[in-house]
N, C-alpha and C positions, 0 to 999 in steps of 0.2 A: 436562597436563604433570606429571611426576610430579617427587618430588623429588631424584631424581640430576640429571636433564635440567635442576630448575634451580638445583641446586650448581654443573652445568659450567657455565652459561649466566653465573651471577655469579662463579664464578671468572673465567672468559674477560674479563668486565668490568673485575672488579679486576687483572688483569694489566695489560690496556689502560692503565688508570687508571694505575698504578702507573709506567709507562715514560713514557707521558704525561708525568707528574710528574716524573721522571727527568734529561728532556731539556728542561723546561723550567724544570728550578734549574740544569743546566749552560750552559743560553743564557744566563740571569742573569747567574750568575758571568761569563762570558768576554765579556758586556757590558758590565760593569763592570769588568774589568781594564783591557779595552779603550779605555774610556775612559778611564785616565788616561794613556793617549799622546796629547800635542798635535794631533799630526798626525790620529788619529782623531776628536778631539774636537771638530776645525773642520770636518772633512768630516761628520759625523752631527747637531751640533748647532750651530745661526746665531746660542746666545746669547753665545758666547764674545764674536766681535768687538766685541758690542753691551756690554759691559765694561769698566767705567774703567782697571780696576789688572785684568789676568790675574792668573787663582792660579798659582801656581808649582805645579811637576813635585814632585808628592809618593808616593814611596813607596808601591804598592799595603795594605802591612797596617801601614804605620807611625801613621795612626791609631787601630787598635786597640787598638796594644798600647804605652801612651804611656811 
């Protein structure tokens, strides 16, 4: 293998990589949006009901930005 064959060969990887990475910080994000709709939040996770006081309906970047 000489070494153009394997610049393409780790380019090709690092693109992979790179979209990879891409689509899996925008699942993030739009999982956590997602979650703070109620309705989403009891359908994906069972620890809500199992909570004394629910949190209230907060604002997606109002804790960020206090």
């Amino acid at each position: 293998m000489d070494s153009r064959e394997l610049d393409r060969y780790a380019d090709l990887i690092t693109g992979f990589l790179k979209r990879a990475l891409y689509v899996l910080f925008i699942m993030l994000l739009l999982s956590q949006v997602a979650l703070h709709f109620p309705v989403i939040r009891e359908w994906v996770t069972g620890v809500d009901r199992l909570e004394g006081i629910s949190v209230s309906f907060v604002p997606v970047f109002l804790h960020l930005f206090p």
